[in-house]
C-alpha positions as a printed Julia matrix, in Angstrom:
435×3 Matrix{Float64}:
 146.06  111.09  134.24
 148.04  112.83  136.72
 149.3   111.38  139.94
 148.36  112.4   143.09
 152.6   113.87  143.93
 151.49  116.0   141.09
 148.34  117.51  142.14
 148.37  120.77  144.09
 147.34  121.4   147.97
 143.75  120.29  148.41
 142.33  123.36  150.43
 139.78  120.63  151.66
 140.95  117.64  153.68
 138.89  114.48  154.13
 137.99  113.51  157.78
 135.55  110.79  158.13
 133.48  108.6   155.94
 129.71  108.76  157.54
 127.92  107.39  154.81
 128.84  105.16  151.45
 130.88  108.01  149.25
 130.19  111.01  151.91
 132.9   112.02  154.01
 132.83  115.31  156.63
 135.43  117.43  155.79
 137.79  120.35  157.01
 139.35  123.47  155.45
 143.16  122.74  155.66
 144.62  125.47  158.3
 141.28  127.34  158.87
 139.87  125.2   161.98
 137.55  128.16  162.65
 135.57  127.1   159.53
 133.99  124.33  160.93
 132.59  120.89  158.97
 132.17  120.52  155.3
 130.32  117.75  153.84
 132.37  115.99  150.72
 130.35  113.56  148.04
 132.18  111.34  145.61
 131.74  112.24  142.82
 131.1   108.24  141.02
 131.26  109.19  137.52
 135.32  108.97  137.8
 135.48  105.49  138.83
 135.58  104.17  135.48
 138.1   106.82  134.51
 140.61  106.29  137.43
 140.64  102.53  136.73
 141.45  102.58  133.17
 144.31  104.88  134.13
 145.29  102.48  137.38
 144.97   99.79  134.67
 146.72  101.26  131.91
 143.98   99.98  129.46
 142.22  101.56  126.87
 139.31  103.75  127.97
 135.15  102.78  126.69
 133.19  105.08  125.56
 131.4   106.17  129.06
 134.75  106.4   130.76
 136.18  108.69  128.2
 133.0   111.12  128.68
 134.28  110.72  132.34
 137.41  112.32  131.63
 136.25  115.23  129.94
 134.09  115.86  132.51
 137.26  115.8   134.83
 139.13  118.32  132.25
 136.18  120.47  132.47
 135.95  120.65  136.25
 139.15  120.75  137.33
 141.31  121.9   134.23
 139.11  124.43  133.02
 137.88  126.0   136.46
 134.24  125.06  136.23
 134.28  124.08  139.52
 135.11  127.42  140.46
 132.59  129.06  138.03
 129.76  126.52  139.9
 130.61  127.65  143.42
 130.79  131.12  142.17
 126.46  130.66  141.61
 126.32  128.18  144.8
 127.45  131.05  147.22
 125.5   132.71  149.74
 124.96  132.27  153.23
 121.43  131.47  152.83
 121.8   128.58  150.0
 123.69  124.73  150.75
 126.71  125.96  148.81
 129.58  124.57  147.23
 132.71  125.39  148.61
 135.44  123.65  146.59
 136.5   120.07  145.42
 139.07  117.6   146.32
 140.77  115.26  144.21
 142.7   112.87  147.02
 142.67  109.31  147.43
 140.53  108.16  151.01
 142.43  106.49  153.42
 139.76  103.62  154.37
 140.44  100.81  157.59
 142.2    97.67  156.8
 143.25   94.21  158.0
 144.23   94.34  161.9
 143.39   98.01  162.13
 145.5    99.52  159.22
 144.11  102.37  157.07
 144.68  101.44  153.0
 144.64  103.69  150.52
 141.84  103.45  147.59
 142.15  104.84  144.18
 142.03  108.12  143.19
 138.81  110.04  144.0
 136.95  113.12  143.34
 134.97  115.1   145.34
 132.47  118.06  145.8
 132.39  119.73  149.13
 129.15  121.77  150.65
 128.24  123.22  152.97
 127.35  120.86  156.22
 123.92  121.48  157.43
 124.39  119.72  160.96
 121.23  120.8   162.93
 118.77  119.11  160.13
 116.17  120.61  157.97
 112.7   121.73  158.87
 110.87  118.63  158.22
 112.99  116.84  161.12
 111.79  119.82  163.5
 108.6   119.12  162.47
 109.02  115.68  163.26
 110.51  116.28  167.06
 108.04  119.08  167.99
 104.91  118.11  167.22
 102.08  120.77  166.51
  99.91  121.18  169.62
  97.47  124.1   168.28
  96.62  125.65  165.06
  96.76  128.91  166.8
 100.6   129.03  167.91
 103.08  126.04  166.74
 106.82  127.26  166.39
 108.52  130.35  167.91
 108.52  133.44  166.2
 111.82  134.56  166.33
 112.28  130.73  164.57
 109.87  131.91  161.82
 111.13  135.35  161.12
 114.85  133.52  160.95
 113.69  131.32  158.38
 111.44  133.87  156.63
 114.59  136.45  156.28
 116.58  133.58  155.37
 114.52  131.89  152.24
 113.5   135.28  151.19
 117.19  136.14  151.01
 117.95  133.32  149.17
 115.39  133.53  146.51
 116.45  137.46  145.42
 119.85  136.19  145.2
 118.77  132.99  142.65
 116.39  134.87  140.91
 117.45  138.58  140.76
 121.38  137.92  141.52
 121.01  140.08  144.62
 122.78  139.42  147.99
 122.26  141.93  151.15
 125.76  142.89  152.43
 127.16  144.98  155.09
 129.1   147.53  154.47
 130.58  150.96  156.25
 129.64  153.76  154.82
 131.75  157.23  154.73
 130.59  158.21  158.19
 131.69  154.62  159.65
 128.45  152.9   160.23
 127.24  149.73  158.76
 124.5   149.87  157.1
 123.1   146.73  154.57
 122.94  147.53  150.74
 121.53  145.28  148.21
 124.22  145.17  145.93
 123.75  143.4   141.8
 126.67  140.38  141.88
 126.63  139.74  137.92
 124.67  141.82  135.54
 124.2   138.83  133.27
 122.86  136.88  136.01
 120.49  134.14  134.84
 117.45  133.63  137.15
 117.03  130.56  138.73
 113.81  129.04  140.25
 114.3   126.51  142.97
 111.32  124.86  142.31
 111.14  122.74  145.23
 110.79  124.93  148.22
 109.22  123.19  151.24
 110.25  121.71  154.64
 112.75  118.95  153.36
 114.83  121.77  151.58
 115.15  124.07  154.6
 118.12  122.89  156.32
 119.94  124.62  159.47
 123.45  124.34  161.01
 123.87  125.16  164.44
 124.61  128.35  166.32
 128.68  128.95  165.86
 128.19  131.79  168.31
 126.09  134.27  170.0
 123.19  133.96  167.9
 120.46  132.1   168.55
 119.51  129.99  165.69
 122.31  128.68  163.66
 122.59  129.69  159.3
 119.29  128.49  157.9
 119.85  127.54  153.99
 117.92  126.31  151.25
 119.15  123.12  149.74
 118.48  120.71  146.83
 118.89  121.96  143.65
 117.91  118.9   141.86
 115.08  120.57  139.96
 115.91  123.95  139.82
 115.67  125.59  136.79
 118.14  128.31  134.94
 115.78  130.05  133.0
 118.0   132.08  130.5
 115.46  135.04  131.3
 117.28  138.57  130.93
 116.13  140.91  133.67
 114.81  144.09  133.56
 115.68  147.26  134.7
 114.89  148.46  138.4
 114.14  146.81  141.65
 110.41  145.28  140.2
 108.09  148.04  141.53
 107.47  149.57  138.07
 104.29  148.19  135.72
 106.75  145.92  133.48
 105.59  144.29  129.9
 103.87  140.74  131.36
 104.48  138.2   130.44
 107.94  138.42  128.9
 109.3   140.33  132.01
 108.87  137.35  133.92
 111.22  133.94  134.01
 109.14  131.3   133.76
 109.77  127.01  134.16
 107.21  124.14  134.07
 105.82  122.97  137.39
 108.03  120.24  136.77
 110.09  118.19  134.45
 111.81  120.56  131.27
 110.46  121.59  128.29
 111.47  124.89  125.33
 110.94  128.47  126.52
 108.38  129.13  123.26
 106.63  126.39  124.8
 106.0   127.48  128.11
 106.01  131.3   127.77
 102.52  131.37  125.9
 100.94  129.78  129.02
 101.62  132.32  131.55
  98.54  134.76  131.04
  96.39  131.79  130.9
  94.39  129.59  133.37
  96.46  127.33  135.11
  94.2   124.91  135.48
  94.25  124.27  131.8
  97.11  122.41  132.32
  98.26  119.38  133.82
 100.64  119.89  136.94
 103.66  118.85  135.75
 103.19  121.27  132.55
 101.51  124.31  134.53
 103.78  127.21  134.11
 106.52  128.0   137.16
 107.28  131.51  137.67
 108.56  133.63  140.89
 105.2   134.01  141.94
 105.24  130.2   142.52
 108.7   130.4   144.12
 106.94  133.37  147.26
 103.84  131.41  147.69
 105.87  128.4   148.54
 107.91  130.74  150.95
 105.24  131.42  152.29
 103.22  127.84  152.35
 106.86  126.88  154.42
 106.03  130.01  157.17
 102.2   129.02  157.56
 103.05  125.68  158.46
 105.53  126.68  160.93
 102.66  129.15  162.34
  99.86  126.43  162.26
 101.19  122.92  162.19
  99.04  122.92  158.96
 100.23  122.46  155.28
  98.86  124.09  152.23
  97.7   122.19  149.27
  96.05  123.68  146.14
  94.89  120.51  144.63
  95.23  117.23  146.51
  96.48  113.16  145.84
  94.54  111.37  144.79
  91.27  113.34  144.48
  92.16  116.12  142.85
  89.81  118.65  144.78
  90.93  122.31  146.05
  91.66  122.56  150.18
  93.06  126.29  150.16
  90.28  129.16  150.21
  90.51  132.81  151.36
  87.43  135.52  152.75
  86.08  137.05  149.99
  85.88  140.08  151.94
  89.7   140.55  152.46
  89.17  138.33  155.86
  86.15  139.07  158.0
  87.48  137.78  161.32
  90.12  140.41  161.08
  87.72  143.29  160.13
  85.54  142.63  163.15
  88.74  141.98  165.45
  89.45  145.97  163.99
  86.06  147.51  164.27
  85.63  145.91  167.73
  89.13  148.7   168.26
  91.76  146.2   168.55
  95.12  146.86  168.5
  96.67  143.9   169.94
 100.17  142.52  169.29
  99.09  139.25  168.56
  96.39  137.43  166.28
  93.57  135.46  168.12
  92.91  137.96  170.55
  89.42  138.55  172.27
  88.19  140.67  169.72
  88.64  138.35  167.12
  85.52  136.57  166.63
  84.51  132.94  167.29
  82.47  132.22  164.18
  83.81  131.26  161.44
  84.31  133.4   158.32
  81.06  132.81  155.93
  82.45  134.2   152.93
  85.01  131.82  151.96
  85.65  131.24  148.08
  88.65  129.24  146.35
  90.29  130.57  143.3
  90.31  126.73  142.14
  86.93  125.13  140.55
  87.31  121.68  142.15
  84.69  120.55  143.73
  85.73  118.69  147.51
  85.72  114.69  146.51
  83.42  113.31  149.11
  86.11  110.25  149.94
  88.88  112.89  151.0
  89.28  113.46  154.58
  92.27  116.56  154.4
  90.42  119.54  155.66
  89.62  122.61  153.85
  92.2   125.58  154.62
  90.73  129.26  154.8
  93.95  131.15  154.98
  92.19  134.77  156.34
  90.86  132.52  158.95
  93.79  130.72  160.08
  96.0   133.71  159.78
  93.06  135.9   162.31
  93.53  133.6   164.85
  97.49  133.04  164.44
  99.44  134.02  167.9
 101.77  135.89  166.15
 102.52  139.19  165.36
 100.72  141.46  163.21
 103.82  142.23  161.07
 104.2   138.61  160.76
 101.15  137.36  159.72
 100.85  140.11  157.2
 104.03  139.5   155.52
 103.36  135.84  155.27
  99.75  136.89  154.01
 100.81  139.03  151.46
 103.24  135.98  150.19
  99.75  133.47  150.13
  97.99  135.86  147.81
 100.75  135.08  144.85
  98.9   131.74  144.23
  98.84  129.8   140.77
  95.75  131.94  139.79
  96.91  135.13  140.61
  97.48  137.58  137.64
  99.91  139.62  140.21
 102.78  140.75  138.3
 106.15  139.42  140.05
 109.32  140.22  138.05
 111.63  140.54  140.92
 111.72  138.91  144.53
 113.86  142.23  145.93
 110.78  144.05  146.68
 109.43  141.32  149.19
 112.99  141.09  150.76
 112.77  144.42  151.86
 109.9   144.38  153.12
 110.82  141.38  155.14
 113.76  143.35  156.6
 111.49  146.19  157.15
 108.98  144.15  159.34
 111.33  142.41  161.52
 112.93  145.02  162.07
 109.91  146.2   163.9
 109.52  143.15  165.44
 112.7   143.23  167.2
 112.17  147.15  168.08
 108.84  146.68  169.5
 108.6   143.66  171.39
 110.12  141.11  174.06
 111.0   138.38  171.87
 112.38  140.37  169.22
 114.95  142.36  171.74
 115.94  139.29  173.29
 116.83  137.85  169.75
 120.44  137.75  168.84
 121.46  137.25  164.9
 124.28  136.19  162.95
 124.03  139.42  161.16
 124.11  141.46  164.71
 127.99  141.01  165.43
 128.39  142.07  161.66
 126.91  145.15  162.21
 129.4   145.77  165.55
């Protein structure tokens, strides 16, 4: 085991412990970077004293060690942090291998063993659910701000065409000198990955480091994400592709062989329990888009419900009513929930799921055409985050790359910000970029 004298510059150094094993930390001569967040990493504790100790190492503590050879001596680390990078994911930015300086007797800082350490990104503004939490919803019709929505929108949809299609948007000048965004392919043996777990708790935010108004907005916890092994196909995913093996495909939860869980794609979903239902990108949109329609309406979408088990998400079956007579009434308002959008509610409401409503449940039954009708937002909103509902778990929409959607995200707010108030008052990270 090598002493710390002979271990190189850290490019991370520790700052404060705020929690058992977490520590904030700072890029050595690069103040401009701001906080990272540092987590011991405890599997080395066993290693470190054996080698403090001088005695022979058990079984466990020997696995230890090659774990340390294979993160530090052979560069996984680096090969880790080379998939954990985008803006728009919690990634990893390095390790450090130091020993803490903790507070003694009478005020004197000791020094503890040898430690190692992964360090992240530092979300300091809090994830969505603690918004949620300190603004409570007031009215189904309006909740958060839409320039807050669109931020998070561009944001998750960003993130999932870089895990799943090993995409990233970046900003380049172009012959003539402007800068224009390309999508450009980072590794052409990417793998795609399925988050899996997509929802308020996972959306975290760091505050504004400048002009812009809302800090980075990332998506976090990879705990159950899933590396599919899936090749991708050719293209950008507009083209009719073979189904199902175009698609990269998980369990709802939990792990289980690729034979295993390919064969249940094409079939009902409801066939199978939750935890074995098939996961695919379709999944990974409609839960980008559950996350946007309950920061629109306060409410949360559920396809089957604990502990009942009955449906509480339906749509119109007419392609949503409310809207239609909102159109043939000549509407053209901005917003949703606008004077020509009927009172009544929609009649024709269906759910793809046959679950009848357990009598004993009290959450209330969601029509999405409905809600979205009388939504204050945007028509360019509410239609992207409608078009991201209809890729439910009974869908037989073909999804084989998340690209398409992320364009058409960038198309729509760009119109947002073109044509309204709100959207030329905004101010984005991206914006000074572009300058």
């Amino acid at each position: 085991m090598s002493s710390q004298s002979s271990l190189p510059m850290p490019e991370f150094e520790l700052v404060e412990e705020i929690e058992r094993g977490v520590w904030t930390a700072i890029k050595v001569g690069d103040p401009c970077a701001g906080q990272f967040l540092a987590r011991r990493i405890d599997i080395f504790d066993g290693a470190y004293d054996a080698a403090a100790t001088k005695r022979s190492l058990e079984t466990g503590e020997q696995g230890a060690l090659w774990l340390t050879d294979l993160l530090y001596n052979f560069g996984q680390v680096a090969g880790i942090a080379q998939i954990f990078n985008h803006e728009n994911i919690v990634s990893l930015a390095g390790r450090i291998q130091q020993q803490p300086l903790v507070g003694g007797a009478g005020g004197e800082q000791e020094t503890m063993g040898m430690d190692g350490f992964l360090v992240w990104d530092f979300c300091d503004a809090a994830n969505l659910s603690a918004l949620f939490l300190d603004q409570p919803c007031k009215s189904t019709a309006y909740y958060l701000p839409e320039s807050l929505c669109w931020h998070v929108l561009r944001a998750l949809t960003r993130a999932v065409t870089y895990l799943h299609d090993g995409k990233r948007l970046t900003i380049d000048a172009d012959d003539d000198g402007s800068n224009e965004p390309r999508w450009m392919t980072m590794n052409r043996d990417w793998n795609p990955i399925l988050h899996r777990a997509i929802e308020p708790d996972n959306v975290f935010f760091q505050h504004p480091r400048g002009a812009e108004v809302y800090g980075l907005c990332k998506l976090g916890n990879f705990g159950t994400a899933a590396v599919t092994g899936h090749v991708l196909g050719p293209g950008d995913g507009y083209g009719q592709e073979d189904w199902p093996c175009s698609v990269a495909v998980s369990t709802q939860r939990g792990w289980e062989a690729l034979e295993e869980t390919r064969p249940k794609v094409a079939r009902d979903p409801e066939k199978w329990t939750a935890d074995k239902r098939p996961y695919t990108l379709s999944d990974e949109l409609w839960s980008v888009g559950n996350v946007l329609f309950n920061m629109m309406t306060g409410r949360r979408l559920t396809f089957v419900c604990r502990p009942y088990g009955c449906a509480h998400v339906t749509k119109c079956s007419e392609g949503g009513c409310l809207g239609k007579a909102a159109a043939e009434n000549m509407c053209d308002c901005l917003l949703g929930g606008c004077r020509h959008v009927p009172e009544t509610a929609c009649t024709h409401e269906v759910s793809d799921w046959d679950r009848s409503r357990d009598p004993r449940c009290e959450q209330p039954v969601i029509n999405i055409d409905s809600y979205m009708a009388k939504a204050r937002y945007s028509h360019w909103l509410r239609g992207t985050v409608k078009s991201l509902l209809e890729f439910d778990p009974k869908s037989k929409l073909l999804t084989t790359k998340a690209l398409p959607f992320a364009k058409t995200v960038e198309e729509q707010i760009q119109l947002w910000r073109e044509d309204t108030d709100e959207g030329q008052d905004y101010v984005d990270i991206d914006d000074g970029v572009r300058e």
